[in-house]
SEMI-257121 format. One record per residue: x negated, y negated, z negated of N, C-alpha, C, O, CB in turn; residue in three letters. Coordinates in steps of 0.02 Angstrom, whole numbers, plus 50000, padded with zeros to 5 digits. Each point is the difference from the previous one (the first is absolute). Glycine has a CB too. Layout:
% residues N
XYZXYZXYZXYZXYZAla ...
% end
This chain:
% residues 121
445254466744269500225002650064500765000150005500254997850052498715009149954Unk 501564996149931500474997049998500284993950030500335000650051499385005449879Unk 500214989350048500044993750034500024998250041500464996650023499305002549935Unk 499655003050072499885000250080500755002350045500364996750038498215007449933Unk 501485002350008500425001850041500754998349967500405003550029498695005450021Unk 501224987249902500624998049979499934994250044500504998850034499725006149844Unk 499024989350130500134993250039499975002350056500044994550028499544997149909Unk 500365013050118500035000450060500525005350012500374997450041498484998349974Unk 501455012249967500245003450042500604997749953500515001150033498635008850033Unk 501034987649879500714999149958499974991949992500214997349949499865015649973Unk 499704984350122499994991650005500724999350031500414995949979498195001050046Unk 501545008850039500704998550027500755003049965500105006149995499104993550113Unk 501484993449863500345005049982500065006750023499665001850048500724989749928Unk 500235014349980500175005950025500414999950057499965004150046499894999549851Unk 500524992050101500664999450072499604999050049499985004050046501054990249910Unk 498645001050041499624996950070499685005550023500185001750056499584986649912Unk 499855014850009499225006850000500695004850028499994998650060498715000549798Unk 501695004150135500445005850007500664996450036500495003650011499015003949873Unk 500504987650130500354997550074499505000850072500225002850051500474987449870Unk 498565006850075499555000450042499805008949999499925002750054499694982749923Unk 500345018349967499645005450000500675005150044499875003650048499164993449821Unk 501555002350106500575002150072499884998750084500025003850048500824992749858Unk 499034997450090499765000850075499645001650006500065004550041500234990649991Unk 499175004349951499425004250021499985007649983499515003450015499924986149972Unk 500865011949996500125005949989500285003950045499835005950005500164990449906Unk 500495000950129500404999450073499525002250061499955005350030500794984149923Unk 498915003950053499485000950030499415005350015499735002550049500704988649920Unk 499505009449951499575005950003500215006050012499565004250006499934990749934Unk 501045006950065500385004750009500155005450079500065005950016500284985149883Unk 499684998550146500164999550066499375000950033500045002350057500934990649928Unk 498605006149997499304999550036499885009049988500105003450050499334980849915Unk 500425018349992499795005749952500305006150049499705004950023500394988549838Unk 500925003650153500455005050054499704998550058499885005050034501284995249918Unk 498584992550081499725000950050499465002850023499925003150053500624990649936Unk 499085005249968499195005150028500095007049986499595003950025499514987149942Unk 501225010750008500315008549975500214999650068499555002350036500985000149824Unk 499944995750171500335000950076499524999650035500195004250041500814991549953Unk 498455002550027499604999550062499205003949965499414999050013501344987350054Unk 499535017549896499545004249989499244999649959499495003449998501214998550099Unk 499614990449866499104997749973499935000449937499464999549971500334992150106Unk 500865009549890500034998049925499505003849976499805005050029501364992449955Unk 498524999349939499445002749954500285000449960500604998749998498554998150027Unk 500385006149910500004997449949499994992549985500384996249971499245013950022Unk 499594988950051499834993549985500414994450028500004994749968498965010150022Unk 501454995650079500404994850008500485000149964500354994950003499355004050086Unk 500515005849871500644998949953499804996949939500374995349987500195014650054Unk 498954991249912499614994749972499754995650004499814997649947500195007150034Unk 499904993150055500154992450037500594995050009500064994149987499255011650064Unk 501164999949981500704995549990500045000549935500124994549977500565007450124Unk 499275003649845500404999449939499654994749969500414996649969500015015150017Unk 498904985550008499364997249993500474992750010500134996549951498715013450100Unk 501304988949993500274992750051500814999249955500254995049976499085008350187Unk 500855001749839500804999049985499945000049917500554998949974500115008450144Unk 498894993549843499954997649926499694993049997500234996049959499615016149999Unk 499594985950087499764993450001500374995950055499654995550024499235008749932Unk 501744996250070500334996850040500404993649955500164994750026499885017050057Unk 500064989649864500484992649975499394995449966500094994149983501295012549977Unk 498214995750035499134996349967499994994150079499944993850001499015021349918Unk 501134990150142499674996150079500654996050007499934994150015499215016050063Unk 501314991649915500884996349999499964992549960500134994450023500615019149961Unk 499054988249950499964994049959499454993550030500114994250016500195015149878Unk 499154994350104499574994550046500314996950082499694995150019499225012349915Unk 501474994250098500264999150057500564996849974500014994450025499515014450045Unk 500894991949897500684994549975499614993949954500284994649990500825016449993Unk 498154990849989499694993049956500064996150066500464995950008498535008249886Unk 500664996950141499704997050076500794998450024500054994049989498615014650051Unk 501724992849976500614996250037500234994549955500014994050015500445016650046Unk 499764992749868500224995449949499594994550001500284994649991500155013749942Unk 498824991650078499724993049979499994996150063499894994050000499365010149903Unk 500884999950158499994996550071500804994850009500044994050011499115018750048Unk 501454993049931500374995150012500394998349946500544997150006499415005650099Unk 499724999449830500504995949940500705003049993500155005950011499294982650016Unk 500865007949959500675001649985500544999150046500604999749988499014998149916Unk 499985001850171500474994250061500405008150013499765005349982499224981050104Unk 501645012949946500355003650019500035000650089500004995150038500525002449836Unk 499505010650150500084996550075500545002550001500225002949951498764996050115Unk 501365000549991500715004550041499735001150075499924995850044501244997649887Unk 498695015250070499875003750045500475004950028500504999649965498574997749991Unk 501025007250089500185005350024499775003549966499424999649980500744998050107Unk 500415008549894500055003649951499515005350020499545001449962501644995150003Unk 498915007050103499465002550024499414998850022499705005150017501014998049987Unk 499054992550001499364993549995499645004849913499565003949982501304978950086Unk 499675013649910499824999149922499735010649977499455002649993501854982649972Unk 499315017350032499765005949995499285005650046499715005049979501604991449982Unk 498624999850108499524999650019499324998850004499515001250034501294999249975Unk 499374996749942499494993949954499715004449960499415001650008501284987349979Unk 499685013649969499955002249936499575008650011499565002749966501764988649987Unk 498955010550095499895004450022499155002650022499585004249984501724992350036Unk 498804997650030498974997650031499444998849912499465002349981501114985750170Unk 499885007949823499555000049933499895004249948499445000549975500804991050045Unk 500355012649954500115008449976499265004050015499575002749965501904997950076Unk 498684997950047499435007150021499434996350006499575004250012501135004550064Unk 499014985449923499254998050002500055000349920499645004249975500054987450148Unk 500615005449842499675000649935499795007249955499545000649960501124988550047Unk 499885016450017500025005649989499225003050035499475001149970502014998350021Unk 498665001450072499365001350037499304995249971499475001250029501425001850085Unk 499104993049845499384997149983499855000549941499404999349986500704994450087Unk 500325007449884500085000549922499475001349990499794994549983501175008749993Unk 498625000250022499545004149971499294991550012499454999849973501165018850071Unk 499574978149985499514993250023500354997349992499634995449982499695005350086Unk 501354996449924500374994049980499865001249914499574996549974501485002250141Unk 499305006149847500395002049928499384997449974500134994549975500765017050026Unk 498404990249992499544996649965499914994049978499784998649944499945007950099Unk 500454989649999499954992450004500644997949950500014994349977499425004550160Unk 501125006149846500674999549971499965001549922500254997349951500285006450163Unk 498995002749897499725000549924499644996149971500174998249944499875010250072Unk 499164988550021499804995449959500364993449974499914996449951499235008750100Unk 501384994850010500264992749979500515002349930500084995349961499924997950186Unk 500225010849840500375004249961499604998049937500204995849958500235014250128Unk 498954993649911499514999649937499874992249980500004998349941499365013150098Unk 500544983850018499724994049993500874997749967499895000049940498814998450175Unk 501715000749890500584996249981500195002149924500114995749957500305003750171Unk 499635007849858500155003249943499215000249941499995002449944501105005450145Unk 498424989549941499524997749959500024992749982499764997249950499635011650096Unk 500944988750004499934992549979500614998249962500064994749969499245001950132Unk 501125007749902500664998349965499865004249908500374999849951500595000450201Unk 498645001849855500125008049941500395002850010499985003749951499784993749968Unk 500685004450111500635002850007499865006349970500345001049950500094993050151Unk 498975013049921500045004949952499355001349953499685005249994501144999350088Unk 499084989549887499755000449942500294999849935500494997349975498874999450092Unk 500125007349912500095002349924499974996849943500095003049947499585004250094Unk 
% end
């Protein structure tokens, strides 16, 4: 069972996991102040965001596999606010889906770090 969980939740370096787990963390934060303001916050919606904002760089990684293999290494030149706009729209769907994206991030996680050995003994 070990294993299991070194090839899927410690498959992603530490920088990467705790660069993604900051924003989302953000996020969860912002959502959590917002439903507190309009009077809805739970328990349970706050475990949810916190839920989303730990499996947010798992749903992040699968969403940068998918661009990286779409456009390679090509470079564009966009508007800066285009671009941050960009980044922005994809932040909050991947965040908002994590919990149905990040799975698909872990198995692929397990499947790569099994086929590599990477944490075998």
């Amino acid at each position: 069972m070990n294993k299991i969980i070194k090839k899927t939740f410690g498959g992603l370096s530490m920088s990467y996991y705790l660069r993604h787990l900051f924003f989302g963390a953000i996020m969860a934060v912002f959502f959590i102040y917002m439903f507190y303001n309009l009077g809805r916050a739970s328990i349970l919606v706050a475990l949810v965001f916190v839920a989303n904002a730990l499996i947010y760089p798992y749903s992040r990684f699968v969403y940068e596999s998918i661009v990286d293999f779409i456009f390679g290494n090509n470079v564009f030149f966009v508007n800066a606010l285009f671009l941050l706009a960009t980044k922005i729209i994809t932040m909050l769907i991947c965040f908002g889906f994590a919990m149905f994206i990040a799975p698909i991030g872990l198995i692929y996680l397990y499947y790569y770090h099994s086929k590599n050995k990477t944490f075998d003994e």
